[in-house]
C-alpha positions as CSV (number, residue, x, y, z in Angstrom):
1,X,33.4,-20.3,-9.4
2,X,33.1,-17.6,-6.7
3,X,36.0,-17.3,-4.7
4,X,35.1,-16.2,-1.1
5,X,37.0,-14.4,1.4
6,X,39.7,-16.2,3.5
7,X,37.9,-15.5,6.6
8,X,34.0,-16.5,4.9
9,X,36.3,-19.8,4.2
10,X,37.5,-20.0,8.0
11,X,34.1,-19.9,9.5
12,X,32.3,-22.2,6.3
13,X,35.1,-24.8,7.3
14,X,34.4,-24.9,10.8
15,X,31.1,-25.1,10.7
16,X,31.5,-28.0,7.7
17,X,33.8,-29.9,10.0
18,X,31.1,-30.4,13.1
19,X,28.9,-32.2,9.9
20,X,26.7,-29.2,9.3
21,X,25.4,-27.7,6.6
22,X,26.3,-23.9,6.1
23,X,25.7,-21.7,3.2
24,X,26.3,-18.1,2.5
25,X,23.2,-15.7,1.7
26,X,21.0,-12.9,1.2
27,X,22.5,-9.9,-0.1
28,X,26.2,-11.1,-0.4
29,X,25.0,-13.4,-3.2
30,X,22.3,-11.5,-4.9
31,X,25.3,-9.0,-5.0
32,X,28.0,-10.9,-6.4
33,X,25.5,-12.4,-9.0
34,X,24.7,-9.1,-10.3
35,X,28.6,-7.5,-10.5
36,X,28.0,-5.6,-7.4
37,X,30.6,-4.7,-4.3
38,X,30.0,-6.7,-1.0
39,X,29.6,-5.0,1.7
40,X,29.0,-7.9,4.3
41,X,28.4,-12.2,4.0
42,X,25.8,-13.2,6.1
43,X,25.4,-17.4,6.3
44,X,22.6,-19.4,7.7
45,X,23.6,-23.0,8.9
46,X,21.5,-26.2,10.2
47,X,24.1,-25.9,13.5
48,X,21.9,-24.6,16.8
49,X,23.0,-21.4,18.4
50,X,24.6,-23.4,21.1
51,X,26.6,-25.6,18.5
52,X,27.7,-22.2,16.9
53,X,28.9,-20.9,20.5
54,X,30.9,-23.7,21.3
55,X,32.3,-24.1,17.5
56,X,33.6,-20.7,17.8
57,X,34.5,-20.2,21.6
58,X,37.8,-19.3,20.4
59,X,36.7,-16.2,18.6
60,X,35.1,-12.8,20.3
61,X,31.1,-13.1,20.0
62,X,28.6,-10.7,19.5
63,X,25.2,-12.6,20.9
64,X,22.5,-9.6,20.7
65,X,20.3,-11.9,17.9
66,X,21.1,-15.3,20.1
67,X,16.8,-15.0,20.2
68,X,16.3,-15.3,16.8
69,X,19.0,-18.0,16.6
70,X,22.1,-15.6,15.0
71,X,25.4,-15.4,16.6
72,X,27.7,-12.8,15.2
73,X,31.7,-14.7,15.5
74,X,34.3,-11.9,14.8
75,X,37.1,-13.7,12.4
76,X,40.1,-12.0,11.5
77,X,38.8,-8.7,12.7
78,X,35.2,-9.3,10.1
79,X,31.9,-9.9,12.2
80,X,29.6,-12.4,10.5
81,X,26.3,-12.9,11.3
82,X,25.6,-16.9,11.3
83,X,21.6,-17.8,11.7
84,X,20.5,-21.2,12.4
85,X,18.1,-23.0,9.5
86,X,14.5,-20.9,10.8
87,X,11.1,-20.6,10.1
88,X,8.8,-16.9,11.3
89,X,5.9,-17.2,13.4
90,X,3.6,-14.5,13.1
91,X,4.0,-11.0,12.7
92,X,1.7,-9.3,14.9
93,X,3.0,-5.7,14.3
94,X,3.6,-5.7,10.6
95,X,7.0,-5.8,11.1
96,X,8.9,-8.5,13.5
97,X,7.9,-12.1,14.2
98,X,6.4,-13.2,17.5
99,X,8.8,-16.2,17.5
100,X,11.2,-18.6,15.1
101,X,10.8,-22.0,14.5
102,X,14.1,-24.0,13.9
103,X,13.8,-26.4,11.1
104,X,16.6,-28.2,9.5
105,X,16.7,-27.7,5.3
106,X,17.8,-24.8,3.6
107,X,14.6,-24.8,1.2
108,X,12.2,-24.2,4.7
109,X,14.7,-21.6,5.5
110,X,14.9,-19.9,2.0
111,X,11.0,-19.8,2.0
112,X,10.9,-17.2,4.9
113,X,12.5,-14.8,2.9
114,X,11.5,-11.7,1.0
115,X,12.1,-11.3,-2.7
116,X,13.9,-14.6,-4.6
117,X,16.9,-12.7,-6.0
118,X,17.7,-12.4,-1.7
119,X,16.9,-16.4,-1.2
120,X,19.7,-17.9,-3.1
121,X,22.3,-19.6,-0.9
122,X,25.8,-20.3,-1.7
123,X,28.4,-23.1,-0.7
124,X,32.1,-23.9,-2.2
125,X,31.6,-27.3,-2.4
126,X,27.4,-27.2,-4.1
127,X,27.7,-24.1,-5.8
128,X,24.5,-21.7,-6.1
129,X,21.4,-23.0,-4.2
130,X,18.1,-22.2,-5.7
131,X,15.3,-23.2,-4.6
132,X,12.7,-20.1,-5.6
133,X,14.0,-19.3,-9.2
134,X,16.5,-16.2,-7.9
135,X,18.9,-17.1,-10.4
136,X,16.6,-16.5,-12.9
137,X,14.7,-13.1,-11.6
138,X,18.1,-11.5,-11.6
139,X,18.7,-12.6,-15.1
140,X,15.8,-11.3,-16.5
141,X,15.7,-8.1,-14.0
142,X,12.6,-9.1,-11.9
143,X,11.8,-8.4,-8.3
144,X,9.5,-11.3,-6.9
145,X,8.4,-12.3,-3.8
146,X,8.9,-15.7,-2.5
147,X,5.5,-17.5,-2.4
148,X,2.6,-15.3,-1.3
149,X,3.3,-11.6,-2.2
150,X,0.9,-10.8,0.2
151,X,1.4,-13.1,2.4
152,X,4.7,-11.5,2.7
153,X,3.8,-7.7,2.9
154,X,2.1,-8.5,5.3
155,X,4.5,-10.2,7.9
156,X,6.6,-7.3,7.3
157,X,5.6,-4.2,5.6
158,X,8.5,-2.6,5.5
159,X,9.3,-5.2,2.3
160,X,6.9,-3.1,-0.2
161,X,9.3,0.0,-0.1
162,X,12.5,-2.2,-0.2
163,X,10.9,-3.6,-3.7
164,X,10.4,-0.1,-4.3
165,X,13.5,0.8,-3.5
166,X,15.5,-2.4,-5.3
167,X,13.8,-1.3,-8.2
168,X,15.1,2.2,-8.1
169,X,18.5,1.2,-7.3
170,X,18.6,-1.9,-9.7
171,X,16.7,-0.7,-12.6
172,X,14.5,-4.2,-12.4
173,X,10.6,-4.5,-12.2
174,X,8.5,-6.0,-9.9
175,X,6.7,-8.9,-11.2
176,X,2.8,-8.1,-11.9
177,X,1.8,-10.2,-8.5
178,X,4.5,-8.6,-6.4
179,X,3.5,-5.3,-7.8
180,X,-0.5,-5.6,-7.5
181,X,0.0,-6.8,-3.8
182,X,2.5,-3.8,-3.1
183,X,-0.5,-1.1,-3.8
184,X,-3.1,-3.9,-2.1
185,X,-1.0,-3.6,0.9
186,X,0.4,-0.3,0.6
187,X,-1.4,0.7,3.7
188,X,0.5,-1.5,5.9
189,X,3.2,0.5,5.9
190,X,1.7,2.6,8.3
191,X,2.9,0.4,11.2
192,X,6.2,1.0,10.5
193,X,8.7,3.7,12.1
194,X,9.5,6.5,10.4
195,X,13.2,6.0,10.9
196,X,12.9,2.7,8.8
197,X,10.8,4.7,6.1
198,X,13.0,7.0,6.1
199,X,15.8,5.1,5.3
200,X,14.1,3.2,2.1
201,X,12.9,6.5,0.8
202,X,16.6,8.2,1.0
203,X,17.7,4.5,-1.2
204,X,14.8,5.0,-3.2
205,X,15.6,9.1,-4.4
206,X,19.0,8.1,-5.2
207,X,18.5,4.9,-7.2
208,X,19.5,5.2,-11.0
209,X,16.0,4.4,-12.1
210,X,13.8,6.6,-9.5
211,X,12.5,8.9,-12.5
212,X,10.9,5.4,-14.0
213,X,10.0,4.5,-10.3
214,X,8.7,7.7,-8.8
215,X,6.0,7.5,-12.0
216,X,5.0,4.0,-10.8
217,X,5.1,4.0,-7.1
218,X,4.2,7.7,-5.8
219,X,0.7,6.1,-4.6
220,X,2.7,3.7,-2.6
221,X,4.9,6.3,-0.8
222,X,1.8,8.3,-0.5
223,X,0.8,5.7,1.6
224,X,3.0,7.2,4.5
225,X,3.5,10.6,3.4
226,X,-0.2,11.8,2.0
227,X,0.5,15.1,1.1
228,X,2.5,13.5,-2.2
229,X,-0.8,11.8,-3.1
230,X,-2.4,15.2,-4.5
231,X,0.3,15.8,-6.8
232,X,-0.2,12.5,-8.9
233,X,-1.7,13.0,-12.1
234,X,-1.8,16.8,-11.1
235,X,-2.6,19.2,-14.0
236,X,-0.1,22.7,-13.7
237,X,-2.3,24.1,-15.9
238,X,0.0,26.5,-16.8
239,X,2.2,27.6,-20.3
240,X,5.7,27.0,-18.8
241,X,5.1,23.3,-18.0
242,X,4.2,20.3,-20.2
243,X,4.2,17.7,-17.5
244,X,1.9,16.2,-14.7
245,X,3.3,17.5,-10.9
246,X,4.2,13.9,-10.2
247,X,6.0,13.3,-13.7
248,X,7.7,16.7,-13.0
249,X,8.7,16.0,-9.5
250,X,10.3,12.7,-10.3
251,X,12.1,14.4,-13.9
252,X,13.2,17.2,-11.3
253,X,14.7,13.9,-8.9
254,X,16.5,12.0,-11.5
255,X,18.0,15.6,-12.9
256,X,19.8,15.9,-10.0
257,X,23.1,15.1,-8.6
258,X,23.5,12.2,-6.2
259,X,22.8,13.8,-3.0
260,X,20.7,12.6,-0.6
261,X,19.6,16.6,0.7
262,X,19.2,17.7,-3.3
263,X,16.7,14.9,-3.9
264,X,15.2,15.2,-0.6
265,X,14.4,18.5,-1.9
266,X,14.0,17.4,-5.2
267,X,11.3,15.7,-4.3
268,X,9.3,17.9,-2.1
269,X,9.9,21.0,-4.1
270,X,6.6,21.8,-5.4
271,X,4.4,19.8,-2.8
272,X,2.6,22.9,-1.8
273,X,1.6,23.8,-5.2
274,X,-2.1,22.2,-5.2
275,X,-2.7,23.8,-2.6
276,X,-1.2,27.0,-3.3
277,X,-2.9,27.0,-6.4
278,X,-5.1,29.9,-7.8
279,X,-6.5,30.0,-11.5
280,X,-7.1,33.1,-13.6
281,X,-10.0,34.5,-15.9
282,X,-7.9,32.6,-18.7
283,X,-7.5,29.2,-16.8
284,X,-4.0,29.6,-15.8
285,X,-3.0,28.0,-13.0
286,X,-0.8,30.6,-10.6
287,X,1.3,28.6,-7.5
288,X,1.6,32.2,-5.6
289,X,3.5,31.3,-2.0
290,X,4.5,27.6,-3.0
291,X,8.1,27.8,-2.3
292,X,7.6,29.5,1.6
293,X,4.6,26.7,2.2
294,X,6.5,24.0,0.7
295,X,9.3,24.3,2.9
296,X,6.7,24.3,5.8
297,X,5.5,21.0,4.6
298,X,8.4,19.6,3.9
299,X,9.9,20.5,7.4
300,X,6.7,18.5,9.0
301,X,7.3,15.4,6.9
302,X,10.8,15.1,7.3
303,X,10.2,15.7,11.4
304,X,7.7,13.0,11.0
305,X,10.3,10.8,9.5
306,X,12.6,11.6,11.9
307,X,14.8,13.0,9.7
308,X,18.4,14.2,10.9
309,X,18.5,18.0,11.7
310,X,21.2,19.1,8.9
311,X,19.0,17.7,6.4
312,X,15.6,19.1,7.5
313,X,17.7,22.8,7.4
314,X,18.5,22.2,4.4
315,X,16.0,20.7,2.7
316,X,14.1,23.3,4.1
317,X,15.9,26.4,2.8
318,X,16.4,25.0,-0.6
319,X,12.8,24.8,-1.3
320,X,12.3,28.3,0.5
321,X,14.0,29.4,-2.1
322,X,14.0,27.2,-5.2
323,X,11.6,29.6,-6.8
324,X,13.7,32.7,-5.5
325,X,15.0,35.2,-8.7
326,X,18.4,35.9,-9.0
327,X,19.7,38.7,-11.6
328,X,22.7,37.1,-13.3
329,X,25.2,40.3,-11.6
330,X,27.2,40.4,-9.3
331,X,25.6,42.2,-6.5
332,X,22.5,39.7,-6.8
333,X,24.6,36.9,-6.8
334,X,27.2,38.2,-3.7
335,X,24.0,38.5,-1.6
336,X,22.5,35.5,-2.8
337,X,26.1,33.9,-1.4
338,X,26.4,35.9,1.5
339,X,22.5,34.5,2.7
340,X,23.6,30.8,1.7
341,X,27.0,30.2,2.2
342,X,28.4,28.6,-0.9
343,X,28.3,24.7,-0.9
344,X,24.0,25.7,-0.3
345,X,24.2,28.1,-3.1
346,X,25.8,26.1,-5.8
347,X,23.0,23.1,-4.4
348,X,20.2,25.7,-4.9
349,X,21.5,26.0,-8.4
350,X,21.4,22.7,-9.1
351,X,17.7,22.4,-8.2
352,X,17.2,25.5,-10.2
353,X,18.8,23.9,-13.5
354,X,16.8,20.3,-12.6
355,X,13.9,22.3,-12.0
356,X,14.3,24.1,-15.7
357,X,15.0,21.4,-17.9
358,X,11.9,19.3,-16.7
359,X,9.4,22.2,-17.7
360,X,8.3,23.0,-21.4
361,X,11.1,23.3,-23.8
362,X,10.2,26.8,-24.6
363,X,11.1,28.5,-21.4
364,X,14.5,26.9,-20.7
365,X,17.1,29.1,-18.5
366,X,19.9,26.6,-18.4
367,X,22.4,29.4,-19.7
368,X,21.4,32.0,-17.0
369,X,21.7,29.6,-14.3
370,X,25.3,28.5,-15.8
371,X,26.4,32.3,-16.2
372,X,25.3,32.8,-12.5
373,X,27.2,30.0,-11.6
374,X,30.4,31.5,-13.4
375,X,29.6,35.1,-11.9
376,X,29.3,33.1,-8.3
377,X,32.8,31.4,-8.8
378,X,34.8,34.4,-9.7
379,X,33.6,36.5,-6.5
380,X,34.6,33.1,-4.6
381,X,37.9,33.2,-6.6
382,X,38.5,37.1,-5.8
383,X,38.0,36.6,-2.2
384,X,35.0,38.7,-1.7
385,X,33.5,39.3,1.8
386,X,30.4,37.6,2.3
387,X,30.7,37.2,5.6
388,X,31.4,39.1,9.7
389,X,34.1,36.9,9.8
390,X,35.7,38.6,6.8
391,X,35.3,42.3,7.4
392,X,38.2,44.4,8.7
393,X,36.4,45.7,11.5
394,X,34.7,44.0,14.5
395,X,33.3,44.4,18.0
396,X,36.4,45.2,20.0
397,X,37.4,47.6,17.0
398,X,33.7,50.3,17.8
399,X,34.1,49.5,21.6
400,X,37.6,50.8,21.1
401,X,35.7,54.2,20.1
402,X,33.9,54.5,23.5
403,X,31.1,52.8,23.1
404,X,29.9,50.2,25.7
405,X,28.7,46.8,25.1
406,X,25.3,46.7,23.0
407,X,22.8,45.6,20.4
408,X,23.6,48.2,18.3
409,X,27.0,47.3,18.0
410,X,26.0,43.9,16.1
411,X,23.6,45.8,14.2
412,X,26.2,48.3,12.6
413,X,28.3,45.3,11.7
414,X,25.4,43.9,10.1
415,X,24.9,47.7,8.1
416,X,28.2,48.2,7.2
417,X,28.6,43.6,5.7
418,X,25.4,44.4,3.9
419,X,27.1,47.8,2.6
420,X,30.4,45.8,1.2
421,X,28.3,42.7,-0.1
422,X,26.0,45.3,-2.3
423,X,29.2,47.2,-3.1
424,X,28.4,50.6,-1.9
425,X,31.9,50.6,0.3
426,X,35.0,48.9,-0.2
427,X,36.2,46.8,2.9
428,X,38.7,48.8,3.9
429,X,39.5,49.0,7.5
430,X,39.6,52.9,6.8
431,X,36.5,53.3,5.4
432,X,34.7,50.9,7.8
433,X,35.7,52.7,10.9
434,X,34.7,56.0,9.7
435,X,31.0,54.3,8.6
436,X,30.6,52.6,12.0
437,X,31.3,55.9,13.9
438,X,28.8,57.9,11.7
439,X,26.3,54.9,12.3
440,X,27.2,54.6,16.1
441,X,26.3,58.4,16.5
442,X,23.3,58.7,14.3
443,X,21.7,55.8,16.1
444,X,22.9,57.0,19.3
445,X,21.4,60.2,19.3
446,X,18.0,58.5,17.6
């Protein structure tokens, strides 16, 4: 037996008293069905909107879905959302209904819905309510449409890359009808916002099965971001890799941490290489300017997508320089830091390692990359200056020497941070005032 929260209880009771019927559903029980945590209960209820008003005046109110027959009743400091027994009209724009029809069964209601694992109900008193075989998808791992699979793609669109998605996250497969009218209505997904695609592609990249899933259903998120269709089934060509773009791509996503900007990147890392791609007298294939183009194309998708600004940033600079060489010393590695910043460093290191262990056995670097990563932590560990902020001069300390305000005083900073990250100089406050009055003059007098 489930045993729901007091406050699910409270407002099931209340409604149950008034001689309605009210059940729990949606996520809430798909969740708890599968050993998940529960991060909301949504119910649905044959009470009207007005009856739910008046059965829980007593209680603050949130009424922004009182259109689509939901009222939101905040109980013991939880907001649940409460929807009266509905039917959808049509969906005009691929995405909303015109209207809702109010019927009175569950089983009308439960038909409206997307997938059957998310159109079971639940109630204390008749258990799990069934009517579209969830139960038993969630048993076997299988992601299926209630009724129509098309039908339902194309009331709202939106549904084809939250299959996509609940197959990432979940590690289930879509049933071969739900899965034939995903790529039949792929192109639907056009009508929706970016924001929304956004969101599902971000759920997608950091599901536990995206590898398996980025293999199966790149066509389908090439349906709203094109420039991924040319690397499926793409042929490198080329002696240090053994895989297809698209099969490298997603090994390159899965290899990576759970972070939503590392497999962002992840994913967009090599976009640029078809059309980057040059082949030689021997029928190499050479990717000259990939890493520079691809963040160019990245940063126009993600803007398309309306991706945040941190992310795009980045996103951006991790592919700029995914490809980027860095000698496993210590000067390399201090300027590598210094450019970076470390939490962006020790990411770009991470994409470098994915990147590495999904191309042909024989070239793998993963030592390097660890030793650079060692070399990295002891100069954080020493202190190092790798940044203005950290050297023992500043502005006030050269306009203290008689010079007046200029761009030259930034710029000998600049000289003399460059000259401690590279190791020429010590920072020594000494030292540093004696190179910025050398600079100061020679400048001055070119």
């Amino acid at each position: 037996m489930w045993v729901l929260p007091e406050s699910v209880l409270k407002a099931i009771n209340i409604i149950e008293k008034s001689g309605h019927k009210v059940y729990v559903v949606g996520g809430c029980v798909r969740d708890h069905l599968m050993g998940r945590t529960i991060n909301d209960y949504d119910m649905t209820t044959s009470a009207s909107t007005e009856e739910l008003k008046e059965l829980f005046k007593e209680y603050t109110l949130i009424l922004a879905g009182e259109k689509h027959g939901t009222i939101t009743p905040v109980i013991d400091g939880e907001p649940f959302e409460i929807t009266t027994f509905r039917t959808d009209g049509e969906y005009s724009d691929g995405r909303h209904p015109e209207e809702v029809k109010f019927v009175t069964s569950f089983k009308e209601d439960a038909a409206r819905r997307d997938f059957t694992m998310n159109s079971i109900g639940y109630n204390p008193a008749e258990g799990y309510v069934d009517h579209y075989g969830g139960v038993e998808d969630i048993k076997n791992g299988v992601i299926r449409c209630v009724g129509d699979a098309e039908k339902r793609f194309d009331e709202d669109a939106l549904r084809i890359m939250r299959a996509v998605r609940f197959s990432s996250q979940l590690g289930y497969t879509l049933d071969e009808g739900t899965k034939k009218a995903a790529f039949v209505k792929a192109d639907n997904l056009k009508k929706i916002s970016g924001e929304r695609v956004f969101e599902e592609l971000k759920k997608t990249v950091m599901g536990k099965n995206c590898e398996e899933v980025l293999n199966e259903y790149m066509g389908i998120l090439a349906s709203v971001i094109p420039e991924l269709s040319e690397m499926i089934g793409y042929d490198q060509q080329n002696y240090h890799h053994n895989l297809t773009l698209s099969a490298h791509t997603a090994k390159v996503v899965a290899g990576l941490p759970e972070d939503e900007v590392l497999r962002l990147a992840g994913l967009f890392h090599d976009i640029a290489k078809p059309a980057c791609a040059t082949v030689d007298e021997n029928g190499v294939k050479h990717f000259k300017g990939h890493p520079a183009k691809g963040a160019e194309m990245a940063k126009a998708i993600l803007t398309d997508l309306r991706c945040d600004n941190k992310t795009l940033e980045d996103v951006y600079t991790l592919i700029k320089e995914h490809d980027s060489d860095i000698p496993a010393e210590e000067k390399s590695v201090r300027r590598k830091l210094a450019k970076l910043g470390e939490r962006l460093f020790f990411m770009l290191m991470d994409i470098k390692i994915a990147d590495n262990l999904a191309q042909a056995p024989g070239f793998l670097r993963v030592d390097k990359f660890e030793n650079i990563k060692d070399i990295a932590r002891e100069i954080i560990k020493r202190g190092d200056c790798l940044s203005l902020k950290k050297l023992n001069i500043d502005g006030k300390d050269i306009l203290s020497m008689g010079y007046s305000p200029s761009r030259k005083i930034g710029d000998c900073l600049e000289r003399l941070l460059e000259k401690v990250i590279d190791g020429d100089i010590p920072n020594d406050r000494e030292i540093l005032l004696r190179e910025a009055e050398e600079y100061m003059k020679t400048n001055q007098e070119a």
